[in-house]
N, C-alpha and C positions, 0 to 999 in steps of 0.2 A: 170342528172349528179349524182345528190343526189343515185336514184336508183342503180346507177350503183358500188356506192361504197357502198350499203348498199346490194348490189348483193354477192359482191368479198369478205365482212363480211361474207358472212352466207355459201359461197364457200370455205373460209381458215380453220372454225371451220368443214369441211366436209375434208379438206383436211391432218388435223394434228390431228388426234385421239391423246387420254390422255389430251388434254390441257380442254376441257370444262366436262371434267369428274363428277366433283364436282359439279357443277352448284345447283344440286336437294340438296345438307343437308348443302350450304354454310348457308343459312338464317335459319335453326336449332341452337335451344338451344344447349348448352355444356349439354353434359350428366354428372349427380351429382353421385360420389363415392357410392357404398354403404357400404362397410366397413368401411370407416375413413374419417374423416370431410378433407375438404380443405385445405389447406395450407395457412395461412393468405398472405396476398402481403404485408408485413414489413418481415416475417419471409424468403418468399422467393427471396427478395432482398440480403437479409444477404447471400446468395446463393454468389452474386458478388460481396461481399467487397473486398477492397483492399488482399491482401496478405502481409504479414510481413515474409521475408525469414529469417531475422535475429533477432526472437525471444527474449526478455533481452538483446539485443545489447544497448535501451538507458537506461536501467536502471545500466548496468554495467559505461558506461561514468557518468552517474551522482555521482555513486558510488568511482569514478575515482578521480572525481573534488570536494568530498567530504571533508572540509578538520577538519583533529584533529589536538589536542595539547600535546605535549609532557608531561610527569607527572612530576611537580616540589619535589625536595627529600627535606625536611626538614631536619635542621641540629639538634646537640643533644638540644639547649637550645630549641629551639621552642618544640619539640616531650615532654622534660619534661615539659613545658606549660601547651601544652594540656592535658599533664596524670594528670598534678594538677588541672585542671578542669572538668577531668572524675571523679577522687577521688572527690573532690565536690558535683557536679550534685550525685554521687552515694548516698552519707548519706543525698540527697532530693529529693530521687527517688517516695519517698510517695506522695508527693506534684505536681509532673509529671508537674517541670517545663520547661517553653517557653523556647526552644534554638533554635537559627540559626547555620546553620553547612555549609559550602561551603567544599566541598570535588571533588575528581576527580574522576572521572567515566570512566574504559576501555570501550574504542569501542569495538563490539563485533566482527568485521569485519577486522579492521586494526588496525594498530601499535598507540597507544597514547589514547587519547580519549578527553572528556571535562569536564570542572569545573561546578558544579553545586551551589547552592544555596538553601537549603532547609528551612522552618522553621515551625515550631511545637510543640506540648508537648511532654515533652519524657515521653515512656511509660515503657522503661525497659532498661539496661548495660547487654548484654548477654557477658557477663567472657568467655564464654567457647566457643563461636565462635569470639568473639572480633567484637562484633556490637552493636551501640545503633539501637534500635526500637523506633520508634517516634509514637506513637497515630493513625495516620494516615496510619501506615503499612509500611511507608517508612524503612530500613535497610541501613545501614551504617557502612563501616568496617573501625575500631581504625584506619588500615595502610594507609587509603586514604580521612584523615580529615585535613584541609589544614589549617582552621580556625572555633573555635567556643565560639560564645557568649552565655550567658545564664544571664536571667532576676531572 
């Protein structure tokens, strides 16, 4: 019996050309490139990663759900406050004293922005664009200083 199927094996491969074709360079090496090295098997993965058809679609939703704060307006007495403690700090700009500033910051993106909190030496009252400069490079405009101390 055995024979007889191992007859009808070697009768099919006579009977269907093309299918044992190969048989002679199956157990052959992969021939190596000569121009250019291989392609690592991490790089040619990255071949089938997912696809993303919608490009910055989550960054736009995060941007969405992002949220700012509206700018509070100072009324006249507080903005005179603070001009009495810019005049101050100014005739002891030598001395590059500690202040804390909380001011508000536009978003760059949307409507509002947030309050900040900074604190540092001051290094200089620029008059002519209406900013303190703090030691540290920080920049701060007169019109969006909300509160400040100074030691």
């Amino acid at each position: 019996m055995r024979r007889k199927v191992l007859n009808r094996y070697a009768e099919s491969k006579k009977k269907m050309p093309g299918i044992h074709d190969y048989d002679d360079i199956l157990s052959m090496k992969r021939p190596e490139p000569k121009y250019h090295p291989r392609m690592p098997l991490a790089d040619r993965a990255a071949q089938f990663a997912p696809f993303a058809a919608l490009t910055g679609y989550s960054e736009v939703i995060r941007e969405v759900g992002r949220t700012t704060e509206e700018k509070r307006f100072l009324d006249e007495r507080e903005k005179e406050r603070i001009n009495r403690k810019l005049i101050t700090l100014q005739s002891r700009i030598s001395l590059k004293p500690f202040i804390v500033v909380t001011y508000f910051a536009p978003d760059e993106k949307k409507d509002g922005g947030s309050y900040l909190t900074v604190n540092g030496n001051l290094n200089k009252i620029d008059t002519y664009e209406n900013k303190l400069i703090l030691t540290n490079g920080v920049k701060i405009d007169f019109d969006e200083i909300i509160e400040l101390r100074y030691s």
